[in-house]
C-alpha positions in Angstrom: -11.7 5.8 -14.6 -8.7 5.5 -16.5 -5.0 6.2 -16.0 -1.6 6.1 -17.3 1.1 5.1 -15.1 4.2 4.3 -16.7 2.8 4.2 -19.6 0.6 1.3 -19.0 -3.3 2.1 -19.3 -4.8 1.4 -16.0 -8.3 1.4 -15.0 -8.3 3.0 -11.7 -11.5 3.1 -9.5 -13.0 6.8 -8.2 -10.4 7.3 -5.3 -7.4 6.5 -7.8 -6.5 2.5 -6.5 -5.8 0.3 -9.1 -8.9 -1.7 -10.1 -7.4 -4.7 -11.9 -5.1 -6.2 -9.2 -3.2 -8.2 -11.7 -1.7 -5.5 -13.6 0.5 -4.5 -10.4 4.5 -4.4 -10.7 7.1 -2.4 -9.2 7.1 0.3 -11.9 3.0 0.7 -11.5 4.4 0.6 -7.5 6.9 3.7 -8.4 4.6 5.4 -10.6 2.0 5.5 -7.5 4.7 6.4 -4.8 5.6 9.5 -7.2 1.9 10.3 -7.7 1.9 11.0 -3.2 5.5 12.4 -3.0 7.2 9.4 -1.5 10.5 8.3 -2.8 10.7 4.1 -2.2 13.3 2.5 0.1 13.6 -0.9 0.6 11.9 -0.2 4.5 8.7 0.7 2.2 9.2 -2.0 -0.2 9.4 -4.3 2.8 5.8 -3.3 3.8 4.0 -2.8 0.4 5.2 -7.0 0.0 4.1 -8.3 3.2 0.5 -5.9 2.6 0.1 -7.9 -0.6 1.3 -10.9 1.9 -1.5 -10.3 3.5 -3.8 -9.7 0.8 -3.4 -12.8 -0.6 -3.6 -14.8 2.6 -6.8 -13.0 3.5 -8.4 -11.4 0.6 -8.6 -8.6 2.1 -6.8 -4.7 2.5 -5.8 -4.4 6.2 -7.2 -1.6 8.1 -4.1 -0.3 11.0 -4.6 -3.1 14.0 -4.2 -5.7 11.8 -1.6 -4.8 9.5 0.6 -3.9 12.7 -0.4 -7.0 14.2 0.9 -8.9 10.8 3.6 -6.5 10.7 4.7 -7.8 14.9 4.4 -10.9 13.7 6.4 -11.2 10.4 9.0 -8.5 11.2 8.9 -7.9 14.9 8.1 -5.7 17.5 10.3 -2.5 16.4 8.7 -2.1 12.7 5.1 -3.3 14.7 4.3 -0.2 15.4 2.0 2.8 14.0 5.2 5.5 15.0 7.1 3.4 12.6 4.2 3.7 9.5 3.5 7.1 10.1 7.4 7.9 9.9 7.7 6.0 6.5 4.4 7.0 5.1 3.7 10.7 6.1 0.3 12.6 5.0 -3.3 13.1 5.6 -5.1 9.9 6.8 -3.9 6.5 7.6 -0.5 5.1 6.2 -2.2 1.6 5.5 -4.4 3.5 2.7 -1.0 4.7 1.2 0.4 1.7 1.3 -2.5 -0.3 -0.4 -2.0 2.2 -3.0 1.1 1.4 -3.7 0.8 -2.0 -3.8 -1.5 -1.9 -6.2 -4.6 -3.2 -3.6 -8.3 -1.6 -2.8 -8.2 0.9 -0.3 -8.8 -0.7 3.4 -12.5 -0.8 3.9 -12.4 0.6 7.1 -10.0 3.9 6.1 -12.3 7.3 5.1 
């Protein structure tokens, strides 16, 4: 499947996450954000760039207990908690799936 966000072509796999990870910037990060409702702050940009943190040190999409875990870790206890990822990334599901969206990584393995 194929998509246009800001103009650039971008193949996109059946749930809508980006399928070539290297085409990922902050306007394909925008573009995504707009496509769920969710104006960016820099609290969200701080977590879409310490979920790609992750990705690359583990090749891998967090599921919640990790990411948090990371989260504790690299920015403390107060944004180490789920309250604080539901508050910033509202809607159906969990707010790591949303996140990996708009950091242009594959949906969590473990997230329906």
């Amino acid at each position: 499947m194929s998509n246009r966000l800001n103009g650039v072509s971008c193949p996109l796999d059946a749930e809508g996450y980006l399928e070539d990870l290297t085409l990922w910037n902050s306007e394909i990060a925008e573009a995504f954000a707009e496509s769920i409702d969710l104006p960016l702050t820099e609290s969200h940009w701080e977590l879409v760039h310490l979920m790609r943190q992750f990705y690359q040190e583990f090749d891998l999409s967090p599921a919640m207990r990790p990411f948090i875990k990371y989260i504790t870790l690299h920015l403390g206890a107060d944004k180490g908690k789920s309250i604080y990822l539901m508050r910033l990334f509202p809607g159906d599901g969990s707010p790591v799936k949303r996140i990996a969206l708009i950091a242009g990584l594959p949906k969590p393995d473990n997230c329906l």
